[in-house]
DOKOLZA-907618 format. One line per 10 residues: their letters; for each residue z, y, x of N, C-alpha, C. Coordinates in nm, 3 decimals. Last residue first. Example, Ala and Ser with C-alpha at 12.3 -4.5 7.8 and 13.67 -1.06 7.14 Angstrom:
BEGIN
SA = 0.708,-0.225,1.285,0.714,-0.106,1.367,0.787,0.003,1.290  0.780,-0.569,1.319,0.780,-0.450,1.230,0.780,-0.330,1.320
This chain:
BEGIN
XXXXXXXXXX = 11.517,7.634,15.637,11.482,7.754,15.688,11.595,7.730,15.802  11.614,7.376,15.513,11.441,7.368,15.582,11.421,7.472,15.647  11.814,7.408,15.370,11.851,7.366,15.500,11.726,7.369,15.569  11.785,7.677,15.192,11.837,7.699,15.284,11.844,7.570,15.441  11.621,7.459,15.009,11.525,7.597,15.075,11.638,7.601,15.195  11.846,7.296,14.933,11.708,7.252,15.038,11.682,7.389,15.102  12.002,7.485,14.796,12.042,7.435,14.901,11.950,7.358,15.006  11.803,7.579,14.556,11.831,7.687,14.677,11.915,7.618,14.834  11.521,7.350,14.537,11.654,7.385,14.557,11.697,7.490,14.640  11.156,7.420,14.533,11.280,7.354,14.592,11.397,7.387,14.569
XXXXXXXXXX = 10.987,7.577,14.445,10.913,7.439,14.464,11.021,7.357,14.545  10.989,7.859,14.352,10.976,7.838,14.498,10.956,7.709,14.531  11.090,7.870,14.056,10.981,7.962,14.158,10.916,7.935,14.365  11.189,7.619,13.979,11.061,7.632,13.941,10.971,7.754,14.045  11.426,7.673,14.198,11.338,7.525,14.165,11.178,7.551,14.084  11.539,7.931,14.066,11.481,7.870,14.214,11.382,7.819,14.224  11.549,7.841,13.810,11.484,7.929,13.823,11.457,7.870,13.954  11.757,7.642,13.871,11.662,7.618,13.797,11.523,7.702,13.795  11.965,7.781,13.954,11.885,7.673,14.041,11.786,7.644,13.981  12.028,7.937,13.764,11.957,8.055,13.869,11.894,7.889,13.993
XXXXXXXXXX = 12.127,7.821,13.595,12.011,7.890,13.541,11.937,7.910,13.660  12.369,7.733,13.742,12.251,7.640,13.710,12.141,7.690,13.657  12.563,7.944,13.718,12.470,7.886,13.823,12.336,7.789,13.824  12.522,8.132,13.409,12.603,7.980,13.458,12.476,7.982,13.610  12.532,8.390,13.490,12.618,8.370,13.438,12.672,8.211,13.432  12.387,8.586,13.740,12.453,8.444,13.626,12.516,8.434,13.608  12.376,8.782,13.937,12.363,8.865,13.801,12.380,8.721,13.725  12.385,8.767,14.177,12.263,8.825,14.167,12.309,8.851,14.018  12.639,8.672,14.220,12.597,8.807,14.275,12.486,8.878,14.220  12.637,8.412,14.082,12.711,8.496,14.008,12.678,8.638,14.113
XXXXXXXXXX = 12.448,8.320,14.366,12.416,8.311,14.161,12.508,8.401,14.062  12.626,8.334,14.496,12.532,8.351,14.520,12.452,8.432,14.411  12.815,8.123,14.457,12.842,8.258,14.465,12.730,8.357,14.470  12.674,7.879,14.423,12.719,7.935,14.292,12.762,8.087,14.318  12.627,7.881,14.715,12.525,7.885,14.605,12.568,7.937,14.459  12.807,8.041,14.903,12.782,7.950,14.857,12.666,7.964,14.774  12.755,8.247,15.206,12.794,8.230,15.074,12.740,8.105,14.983  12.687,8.303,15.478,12.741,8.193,15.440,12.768,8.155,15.296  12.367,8.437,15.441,12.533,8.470,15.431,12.553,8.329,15.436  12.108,8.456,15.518,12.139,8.554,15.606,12.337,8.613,15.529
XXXXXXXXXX = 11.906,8.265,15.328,11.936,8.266,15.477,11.986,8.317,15.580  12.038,8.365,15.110,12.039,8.217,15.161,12.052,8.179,15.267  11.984,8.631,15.076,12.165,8.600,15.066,12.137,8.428,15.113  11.670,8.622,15.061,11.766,8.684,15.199,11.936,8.662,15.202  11.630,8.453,14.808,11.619,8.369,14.952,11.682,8.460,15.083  11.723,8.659,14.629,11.777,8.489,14.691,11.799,8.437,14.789  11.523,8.853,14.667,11.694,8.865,14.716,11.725,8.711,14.734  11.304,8.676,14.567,11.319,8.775,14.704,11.476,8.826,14.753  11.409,8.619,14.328,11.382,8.564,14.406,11.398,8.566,14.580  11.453,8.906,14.230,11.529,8.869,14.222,11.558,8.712,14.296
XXXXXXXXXX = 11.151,8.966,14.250,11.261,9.047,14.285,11.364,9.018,14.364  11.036,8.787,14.095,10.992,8.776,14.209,11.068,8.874,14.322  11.192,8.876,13.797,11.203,8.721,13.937,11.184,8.741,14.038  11.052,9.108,13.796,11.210,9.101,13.808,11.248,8.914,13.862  10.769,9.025,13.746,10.870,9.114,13.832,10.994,9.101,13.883  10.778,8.861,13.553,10.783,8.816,13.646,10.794,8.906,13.731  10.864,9.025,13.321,10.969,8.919,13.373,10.915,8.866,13.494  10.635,9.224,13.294,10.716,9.272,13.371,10.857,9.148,13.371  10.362,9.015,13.455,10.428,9.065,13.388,10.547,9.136,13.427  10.122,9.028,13.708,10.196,8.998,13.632,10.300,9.076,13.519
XXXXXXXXXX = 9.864,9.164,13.768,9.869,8.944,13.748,10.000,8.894,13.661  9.906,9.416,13.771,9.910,9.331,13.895,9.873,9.181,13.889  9.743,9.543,13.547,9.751,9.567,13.711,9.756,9.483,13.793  9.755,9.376,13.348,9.632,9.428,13.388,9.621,9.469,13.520  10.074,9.363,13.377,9.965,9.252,13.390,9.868,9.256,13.394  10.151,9.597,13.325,10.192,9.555,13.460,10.090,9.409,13.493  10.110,9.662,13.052,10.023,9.721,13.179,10.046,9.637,13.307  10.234,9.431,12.933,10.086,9.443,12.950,9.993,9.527,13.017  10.460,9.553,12.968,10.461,9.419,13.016,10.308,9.370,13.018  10.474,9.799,12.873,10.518,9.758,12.997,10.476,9.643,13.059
XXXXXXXXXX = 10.436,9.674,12.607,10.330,9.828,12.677,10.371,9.798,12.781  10.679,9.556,12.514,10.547,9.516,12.502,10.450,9.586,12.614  10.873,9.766,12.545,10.850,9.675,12.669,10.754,9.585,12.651  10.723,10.118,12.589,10.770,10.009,12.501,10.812,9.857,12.585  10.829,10.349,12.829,10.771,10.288,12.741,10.846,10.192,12.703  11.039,10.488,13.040,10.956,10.594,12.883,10.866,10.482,12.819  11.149,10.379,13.261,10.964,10.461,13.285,10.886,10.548,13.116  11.349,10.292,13.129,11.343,10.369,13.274,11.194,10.439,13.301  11.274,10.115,12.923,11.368,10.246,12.943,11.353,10.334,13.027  11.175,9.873,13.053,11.083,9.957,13.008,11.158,10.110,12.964
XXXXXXXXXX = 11.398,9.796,13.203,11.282,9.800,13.299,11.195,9.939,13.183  11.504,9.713,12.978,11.614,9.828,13.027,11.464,9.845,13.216  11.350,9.548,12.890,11.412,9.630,12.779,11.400,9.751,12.902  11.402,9.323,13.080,11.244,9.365,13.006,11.236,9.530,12.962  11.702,9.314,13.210,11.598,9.318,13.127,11.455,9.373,13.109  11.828,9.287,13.533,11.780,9.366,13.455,11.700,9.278,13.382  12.131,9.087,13.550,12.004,9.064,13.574,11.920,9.163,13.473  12.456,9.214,13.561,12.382,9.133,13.517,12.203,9.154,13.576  12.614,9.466,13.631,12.541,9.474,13.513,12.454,9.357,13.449  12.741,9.397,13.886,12.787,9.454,13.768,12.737,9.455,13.624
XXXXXXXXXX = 12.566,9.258,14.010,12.683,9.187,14.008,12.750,9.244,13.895  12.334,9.429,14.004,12.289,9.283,13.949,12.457,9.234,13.940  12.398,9.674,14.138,12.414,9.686,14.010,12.386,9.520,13.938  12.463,9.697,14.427,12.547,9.605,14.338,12.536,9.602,14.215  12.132,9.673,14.585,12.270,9.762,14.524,12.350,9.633,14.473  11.928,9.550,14.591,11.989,9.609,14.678,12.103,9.691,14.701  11.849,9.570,14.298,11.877,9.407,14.395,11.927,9.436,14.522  11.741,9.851,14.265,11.852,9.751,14.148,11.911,9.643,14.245  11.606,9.922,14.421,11.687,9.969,14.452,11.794,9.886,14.348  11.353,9.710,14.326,11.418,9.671,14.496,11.546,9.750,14.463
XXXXXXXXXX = 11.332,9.784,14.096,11.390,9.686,14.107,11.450,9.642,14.263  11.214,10.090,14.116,11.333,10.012,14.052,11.416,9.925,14.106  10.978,10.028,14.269,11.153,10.081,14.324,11.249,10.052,14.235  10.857,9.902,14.068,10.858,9.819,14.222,10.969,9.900,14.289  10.833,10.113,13.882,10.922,9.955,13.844,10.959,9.929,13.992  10.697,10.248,14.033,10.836,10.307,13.970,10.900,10.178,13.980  10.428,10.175,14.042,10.524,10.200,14.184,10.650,10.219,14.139  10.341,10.084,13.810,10.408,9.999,13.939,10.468,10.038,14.032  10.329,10.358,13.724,10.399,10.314,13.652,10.462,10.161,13.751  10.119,10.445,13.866,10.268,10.511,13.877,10.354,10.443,13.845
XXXXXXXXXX = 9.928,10.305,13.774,9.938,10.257,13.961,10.095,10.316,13.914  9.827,10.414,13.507,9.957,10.298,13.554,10.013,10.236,13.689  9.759,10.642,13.641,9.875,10.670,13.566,9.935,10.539,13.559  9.517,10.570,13.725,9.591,10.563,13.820,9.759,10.644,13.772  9.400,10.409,13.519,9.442,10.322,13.612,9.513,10.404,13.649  9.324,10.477,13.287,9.427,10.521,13.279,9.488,10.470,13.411  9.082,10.328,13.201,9.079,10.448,13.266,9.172,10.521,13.246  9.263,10.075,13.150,9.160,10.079,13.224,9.138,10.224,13.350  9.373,10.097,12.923,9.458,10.066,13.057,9.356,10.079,13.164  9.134,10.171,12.768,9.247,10.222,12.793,9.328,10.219,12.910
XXXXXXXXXX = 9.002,9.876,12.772,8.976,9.971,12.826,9.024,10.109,12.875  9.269,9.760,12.685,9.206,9.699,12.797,9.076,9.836,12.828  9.188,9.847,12.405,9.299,9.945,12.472,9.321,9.837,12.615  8.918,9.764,12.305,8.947,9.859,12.349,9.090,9.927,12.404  9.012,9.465,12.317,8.955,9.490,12.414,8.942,9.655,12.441  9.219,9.486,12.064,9.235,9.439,12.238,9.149,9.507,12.350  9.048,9.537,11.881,9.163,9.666,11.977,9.206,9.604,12.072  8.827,9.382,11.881,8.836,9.473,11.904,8.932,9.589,11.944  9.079,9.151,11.764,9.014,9.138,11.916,8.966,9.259,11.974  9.102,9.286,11.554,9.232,9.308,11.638,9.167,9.274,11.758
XXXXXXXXXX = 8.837,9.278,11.411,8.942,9.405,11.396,9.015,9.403,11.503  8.838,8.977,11.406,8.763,9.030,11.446,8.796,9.198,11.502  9.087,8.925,11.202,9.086,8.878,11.320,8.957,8.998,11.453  8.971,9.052,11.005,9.065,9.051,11.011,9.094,9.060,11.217  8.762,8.898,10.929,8.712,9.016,10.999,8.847,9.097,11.041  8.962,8.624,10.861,8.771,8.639,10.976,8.791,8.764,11.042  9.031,8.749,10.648,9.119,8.714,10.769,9.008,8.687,10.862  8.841,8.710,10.460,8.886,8.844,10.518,8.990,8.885,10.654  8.705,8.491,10.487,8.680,8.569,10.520,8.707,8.691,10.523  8.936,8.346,10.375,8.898,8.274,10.494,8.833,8.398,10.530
XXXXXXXXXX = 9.022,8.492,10.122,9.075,8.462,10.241,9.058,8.466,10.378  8.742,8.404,9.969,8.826,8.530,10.005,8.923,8.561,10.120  8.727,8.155,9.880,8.640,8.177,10.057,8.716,8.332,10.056  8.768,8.107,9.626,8.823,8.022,9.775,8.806,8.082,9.858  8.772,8.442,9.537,8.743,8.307,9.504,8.792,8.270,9.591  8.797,8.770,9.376,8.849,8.667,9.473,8.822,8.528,9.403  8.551,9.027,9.358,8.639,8.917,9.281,8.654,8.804,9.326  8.583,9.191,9.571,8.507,9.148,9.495,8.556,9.042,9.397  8.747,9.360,9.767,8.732,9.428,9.648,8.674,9.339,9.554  8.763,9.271,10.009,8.873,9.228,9.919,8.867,9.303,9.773
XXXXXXXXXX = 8.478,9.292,10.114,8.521,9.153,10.114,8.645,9.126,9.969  8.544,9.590,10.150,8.397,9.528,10.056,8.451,9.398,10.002  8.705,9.575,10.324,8.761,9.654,10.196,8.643,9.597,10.129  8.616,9.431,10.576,8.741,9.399,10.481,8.786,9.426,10.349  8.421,9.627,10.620,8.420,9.467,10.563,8.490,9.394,10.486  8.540,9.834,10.698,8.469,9.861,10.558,8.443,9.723,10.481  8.680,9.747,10.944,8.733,9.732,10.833,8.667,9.800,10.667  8.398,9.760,11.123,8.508,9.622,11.042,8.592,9.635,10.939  8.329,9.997,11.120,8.276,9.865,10.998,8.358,9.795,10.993  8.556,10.142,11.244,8.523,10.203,11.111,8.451,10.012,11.016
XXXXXXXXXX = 8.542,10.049,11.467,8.678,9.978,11.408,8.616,9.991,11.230  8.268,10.141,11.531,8.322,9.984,11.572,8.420,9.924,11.462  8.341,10.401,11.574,8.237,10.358,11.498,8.258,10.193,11.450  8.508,10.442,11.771,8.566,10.442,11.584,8.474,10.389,11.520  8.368,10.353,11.970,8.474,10.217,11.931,8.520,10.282,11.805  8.183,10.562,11.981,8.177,10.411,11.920,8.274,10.332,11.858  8.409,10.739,12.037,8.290,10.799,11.864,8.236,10.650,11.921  8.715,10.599,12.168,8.564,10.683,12.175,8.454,10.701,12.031  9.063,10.619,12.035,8.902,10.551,12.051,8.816,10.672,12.089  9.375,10.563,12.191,9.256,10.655,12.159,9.128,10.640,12.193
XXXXXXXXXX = 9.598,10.418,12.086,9.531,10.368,12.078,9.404,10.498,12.094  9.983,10.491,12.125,9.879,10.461,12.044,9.722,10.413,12.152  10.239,10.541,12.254,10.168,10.423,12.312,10.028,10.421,12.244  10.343,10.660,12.103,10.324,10.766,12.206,10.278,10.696,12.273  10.456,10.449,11.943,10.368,10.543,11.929,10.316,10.616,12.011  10.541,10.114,12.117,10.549,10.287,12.083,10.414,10.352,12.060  10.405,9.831,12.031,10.403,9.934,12.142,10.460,10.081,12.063  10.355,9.649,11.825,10.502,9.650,11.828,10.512,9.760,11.981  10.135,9.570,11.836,10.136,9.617,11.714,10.324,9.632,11.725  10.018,9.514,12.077,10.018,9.651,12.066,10.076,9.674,11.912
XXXXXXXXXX = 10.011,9.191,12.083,10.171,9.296,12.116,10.148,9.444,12.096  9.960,9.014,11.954,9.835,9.109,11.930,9.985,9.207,11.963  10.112,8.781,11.940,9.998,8.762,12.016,9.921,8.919,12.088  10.127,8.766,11.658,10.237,8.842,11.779,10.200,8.855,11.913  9.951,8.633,11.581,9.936,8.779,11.499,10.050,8.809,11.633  9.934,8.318,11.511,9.950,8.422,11.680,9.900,8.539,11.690  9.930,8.234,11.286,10.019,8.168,11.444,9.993,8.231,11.567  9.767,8.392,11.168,9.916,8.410,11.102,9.996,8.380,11.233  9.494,8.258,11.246,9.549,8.399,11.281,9.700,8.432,11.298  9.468,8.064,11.137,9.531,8.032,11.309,9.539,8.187,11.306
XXXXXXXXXX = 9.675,8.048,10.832,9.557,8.053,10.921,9.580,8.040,11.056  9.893,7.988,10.655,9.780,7.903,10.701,9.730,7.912,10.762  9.898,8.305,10.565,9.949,8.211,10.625,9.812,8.103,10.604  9.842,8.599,10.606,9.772,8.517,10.717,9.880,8.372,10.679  9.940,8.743,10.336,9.778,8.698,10.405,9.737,8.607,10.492  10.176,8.758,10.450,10.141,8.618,10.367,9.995,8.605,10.303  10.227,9.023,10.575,10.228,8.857,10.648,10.154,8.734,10.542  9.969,9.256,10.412,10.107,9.175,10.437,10.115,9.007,10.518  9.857,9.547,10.570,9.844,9.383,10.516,9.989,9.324,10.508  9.678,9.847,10.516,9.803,9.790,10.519,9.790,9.621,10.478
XXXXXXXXXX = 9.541,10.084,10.716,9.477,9.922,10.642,9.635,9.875,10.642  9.457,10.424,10.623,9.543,10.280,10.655,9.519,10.170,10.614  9.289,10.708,10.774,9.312,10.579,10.664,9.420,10.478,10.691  9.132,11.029,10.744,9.222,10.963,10.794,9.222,10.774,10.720  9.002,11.278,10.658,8.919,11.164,10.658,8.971,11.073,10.721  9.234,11.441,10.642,9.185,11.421,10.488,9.070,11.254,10.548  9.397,11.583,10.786,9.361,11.452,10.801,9.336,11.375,10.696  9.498,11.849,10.575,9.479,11.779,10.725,9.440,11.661,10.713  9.490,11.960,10.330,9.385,11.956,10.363,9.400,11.886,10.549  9.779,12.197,10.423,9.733,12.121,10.339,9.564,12.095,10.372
XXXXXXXXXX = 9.994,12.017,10.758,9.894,12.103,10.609,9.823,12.102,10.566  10.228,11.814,10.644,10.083,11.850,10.736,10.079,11.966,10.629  10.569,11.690,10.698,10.445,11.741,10.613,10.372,11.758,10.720  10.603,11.350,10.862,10.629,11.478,10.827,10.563,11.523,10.773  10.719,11.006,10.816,10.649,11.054,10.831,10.640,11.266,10.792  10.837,10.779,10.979,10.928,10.888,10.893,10.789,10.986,10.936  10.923,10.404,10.954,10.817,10.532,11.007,10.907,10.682,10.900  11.056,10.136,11.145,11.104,10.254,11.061,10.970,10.360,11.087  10.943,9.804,11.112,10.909,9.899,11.199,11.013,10.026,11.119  10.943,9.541,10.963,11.077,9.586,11.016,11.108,9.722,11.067
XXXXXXXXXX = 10.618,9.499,11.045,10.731,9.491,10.937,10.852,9.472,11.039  10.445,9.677,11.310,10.472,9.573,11.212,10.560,9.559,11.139  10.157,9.933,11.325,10.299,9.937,11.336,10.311,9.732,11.272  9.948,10.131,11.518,9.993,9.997,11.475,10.120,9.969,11.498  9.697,10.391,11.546,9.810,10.323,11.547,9.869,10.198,11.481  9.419,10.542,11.694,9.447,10.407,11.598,9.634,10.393,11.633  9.270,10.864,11.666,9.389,10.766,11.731,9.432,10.667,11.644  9.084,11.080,11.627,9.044,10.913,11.657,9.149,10.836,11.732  9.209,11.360,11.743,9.122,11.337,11.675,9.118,11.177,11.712  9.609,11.341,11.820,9.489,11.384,11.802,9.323,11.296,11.725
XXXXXXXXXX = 9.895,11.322,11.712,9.835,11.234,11.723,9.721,11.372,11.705  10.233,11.388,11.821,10.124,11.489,11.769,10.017,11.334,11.803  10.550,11.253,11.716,10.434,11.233,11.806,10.290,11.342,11.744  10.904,11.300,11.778,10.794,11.305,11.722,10.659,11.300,11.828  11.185,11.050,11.811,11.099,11.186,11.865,10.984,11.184,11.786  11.369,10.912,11.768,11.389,11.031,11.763,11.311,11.158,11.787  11.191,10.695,11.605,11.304,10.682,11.687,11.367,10.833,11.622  10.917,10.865,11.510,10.934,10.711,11.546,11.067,10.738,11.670  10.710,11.045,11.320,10.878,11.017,11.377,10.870,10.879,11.377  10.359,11.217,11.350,10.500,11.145,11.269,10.594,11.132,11.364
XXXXXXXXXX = 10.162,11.459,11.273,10.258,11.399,11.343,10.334,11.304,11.234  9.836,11.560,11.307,9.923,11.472,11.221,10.029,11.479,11.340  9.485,11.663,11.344,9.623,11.612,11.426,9.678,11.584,11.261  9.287,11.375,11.221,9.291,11.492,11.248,9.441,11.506,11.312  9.233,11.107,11.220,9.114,11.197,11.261,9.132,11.357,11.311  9.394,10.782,11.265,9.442,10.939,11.228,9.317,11.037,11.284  9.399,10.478,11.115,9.317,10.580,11.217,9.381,10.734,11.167  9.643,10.225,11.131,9.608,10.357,11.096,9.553,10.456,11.204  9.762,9.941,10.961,9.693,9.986,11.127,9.584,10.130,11.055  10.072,9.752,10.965,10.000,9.885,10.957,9.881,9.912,11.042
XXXXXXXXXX = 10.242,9.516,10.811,10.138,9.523,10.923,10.078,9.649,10.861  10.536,9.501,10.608,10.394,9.448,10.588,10.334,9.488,10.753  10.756,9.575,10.547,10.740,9.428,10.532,10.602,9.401,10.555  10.907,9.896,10.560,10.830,9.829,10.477,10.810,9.652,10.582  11.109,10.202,10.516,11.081,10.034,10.638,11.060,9.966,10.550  11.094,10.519,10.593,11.072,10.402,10.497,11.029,10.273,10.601  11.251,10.848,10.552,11.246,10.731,10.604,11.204,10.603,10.568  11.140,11.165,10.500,11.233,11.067,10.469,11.212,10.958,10.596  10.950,11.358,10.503,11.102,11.393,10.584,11.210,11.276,10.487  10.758,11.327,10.221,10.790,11.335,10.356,10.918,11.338,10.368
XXXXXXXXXX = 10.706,11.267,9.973,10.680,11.164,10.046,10.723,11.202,10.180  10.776,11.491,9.793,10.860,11.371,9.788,10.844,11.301,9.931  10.567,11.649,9.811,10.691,11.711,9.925,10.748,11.592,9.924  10.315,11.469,9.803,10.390,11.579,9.741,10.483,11.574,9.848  9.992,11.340,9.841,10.060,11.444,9.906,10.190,11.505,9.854  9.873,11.112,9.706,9.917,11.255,9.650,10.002,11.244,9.769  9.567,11.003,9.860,9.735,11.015,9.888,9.783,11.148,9.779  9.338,11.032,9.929,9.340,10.975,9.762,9.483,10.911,9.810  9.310,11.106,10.196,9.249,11.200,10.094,9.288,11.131,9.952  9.331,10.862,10.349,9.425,10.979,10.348,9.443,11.052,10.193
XXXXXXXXXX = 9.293,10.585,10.177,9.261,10.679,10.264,9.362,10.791,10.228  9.394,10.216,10.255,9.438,10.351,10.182,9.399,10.503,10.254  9.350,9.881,10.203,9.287,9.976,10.245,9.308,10.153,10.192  9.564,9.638,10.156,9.515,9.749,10.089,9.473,9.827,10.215  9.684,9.284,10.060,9.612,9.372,10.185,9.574,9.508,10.103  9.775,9.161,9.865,9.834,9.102,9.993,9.786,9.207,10.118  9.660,9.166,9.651,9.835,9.157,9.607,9.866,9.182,9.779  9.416,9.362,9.578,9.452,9.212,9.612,9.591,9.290,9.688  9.388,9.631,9.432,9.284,9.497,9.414,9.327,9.372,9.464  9.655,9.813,9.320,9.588,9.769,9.469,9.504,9.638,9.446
XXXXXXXXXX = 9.678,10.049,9.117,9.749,9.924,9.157,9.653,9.902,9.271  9.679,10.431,9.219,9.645,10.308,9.141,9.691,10.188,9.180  9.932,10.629,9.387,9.792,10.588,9.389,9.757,10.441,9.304  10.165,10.685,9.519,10.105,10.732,9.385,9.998,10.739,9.362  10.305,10.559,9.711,10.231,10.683,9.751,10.145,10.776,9.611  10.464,10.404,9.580,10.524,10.507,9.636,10.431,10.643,9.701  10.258,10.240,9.456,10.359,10.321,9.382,10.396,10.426,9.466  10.181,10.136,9.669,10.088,10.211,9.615,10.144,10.289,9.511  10.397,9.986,9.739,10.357,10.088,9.854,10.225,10.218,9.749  10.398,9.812,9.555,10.529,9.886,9.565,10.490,10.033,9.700
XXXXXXXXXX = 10.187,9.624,9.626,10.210,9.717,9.512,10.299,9.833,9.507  10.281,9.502,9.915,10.142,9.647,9.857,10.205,9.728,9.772  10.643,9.512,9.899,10.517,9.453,9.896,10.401,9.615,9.863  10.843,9.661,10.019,10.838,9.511,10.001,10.679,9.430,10.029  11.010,9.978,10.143,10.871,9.922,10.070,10.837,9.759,10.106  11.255,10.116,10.165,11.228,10.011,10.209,11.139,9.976,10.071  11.425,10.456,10.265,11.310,10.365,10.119,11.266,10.200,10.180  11.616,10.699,10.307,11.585,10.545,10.326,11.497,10.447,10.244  11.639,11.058,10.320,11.646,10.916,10.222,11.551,10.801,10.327  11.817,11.199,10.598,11.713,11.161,10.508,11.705,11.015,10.408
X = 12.091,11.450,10.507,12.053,11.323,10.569,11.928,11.269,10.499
């Protein structure tokens, strides 16, 4: 069975990889190549406390869940605290010009960054979700974070902070916008991905599975197609406008109003068919999606 390691802070990360103390307590910049490599470090397990964001140059695999991922040339990944990584051997001399920017949460406090770092949902997408840059956008990610490592190497004063969380910030807008390009020229792999959900959910609301199973989740939407439900919920919104909860309303809406105007069934019965648990959620919902009561809607139709 594999060992379990839970890494706290930097320091404790630079121990484990066996590399010198770390210049500031809160963020480390770590290249591949100045990793001892020993057999120790693999085919375990380690859940660390901090924000990961790692260019991989050469292949590599790691373990995330149960499966493994082959990462090719210029793939950014991003993990956050709580995450499990289990990383495998390579051989020797692989992904030597590789790196990790590891930060911890209590870098960003105070800042407006810290209040909406969750904001930045690719850092909680499956691996097999990663990030694959063009020779600019590495070029791109490459300065920013040389900034960061220049910035946190110098001998910290007031303004340390402010400006490393700056380029900090700067770093993540850039992966926004490059994996918006991603979703981009990936359009007609995510067209698939709407058409799936969009049966999904009609064959879910057309069945009895809402009476049995309750009102599908985010979760159990992103199960069904192989992704994350972050990744789900941000393709479906580049595509369509919306998310994947507003899917499943506009779904689940759409059934509403046909058991409204086409059963005698009551309203609370109604509500416990589609999947409530208290009726009043599902008037409420109504009320906000449609601009009336399910008992109005029914007497105006």
């Amino acid at each position: 069975m594999s060992e379990f390691i839970k890494v706290k802070s930097i320091s404790e990360l630079h121990r484990t990889l066996g590399i010198g103390k770390p210049k500031h307590p809160a963020i480390s910049l770590v290249y591949t190549k100045d990793v001892n490599l020993t057999a120790d470090l693999f085919n375990k397990k380690y859940l660390w406390d901090f924000y990961m964001i790692s260019m991989k140059y050469e292949n590599c695999d790691l373990q995330y869940g149960r499966n493994y991922y082959d990462f090719e040339e210029g793939t950014l990944i991003f993990t956050s605290p709580g995450q499990v990584i289990a990383p495998t051997a390579q051989p020797a001399g692989a992904n030597e010009n590789g790196w990790a920017l590891y930060f911890h949460p209590d870098l960003l406090q105070k800042s407006e960054l810290g209040s909406k770092i969750k904001s930045y949902t690719f850092f909680s997408y499956a691996f097999h979700e990663a990030l694959h840059l063009s020779e600019d956008e590495k070029n791109t990610v490459n300065r920013c974070v040389a900034a960061i490592e220049q910035e946190y190497r110098q001998n910290i004063d007031k303004h340390s902070q402010t400006v490393i969380v700056s380029n900090m910030e700067l770093l993540l807008n850039y992966c926004n916008r490059f994996y918006d390009r991603q979703f981009y020229t990936r359009s007609s792999h995510q067209q698939g991905v709407v058409e799936k959900i969009e049966e999904l959910l009609l064959a879910y609301f057309n069945s009895d599975q809402s009476l049995q199973q309750g009102i599908p989740s985010v979760k159990y939407c992103a199960e069904q197609v192989n992704l994350s439900p972050n990744y789900l919920s941000d393709l479906l919104k580049k595509e369509t406008g919306k998310n994947t909860q507003e899917h499943i309303h506009y779904h689940l809406i759409e059934k509403a109003k046909n058991l409204l105007l086409t059963s005698n069934a009551s309203v609370n019965e109604i509500s416990y068919d589609l999947g409530f648990e208290y009726p009043q959620y599902f008037g409420n919902l109504f009320k906000k999606k449609v601009g009336m009561s399910p008992n109005k809607f029914r007497q105006v139709n």
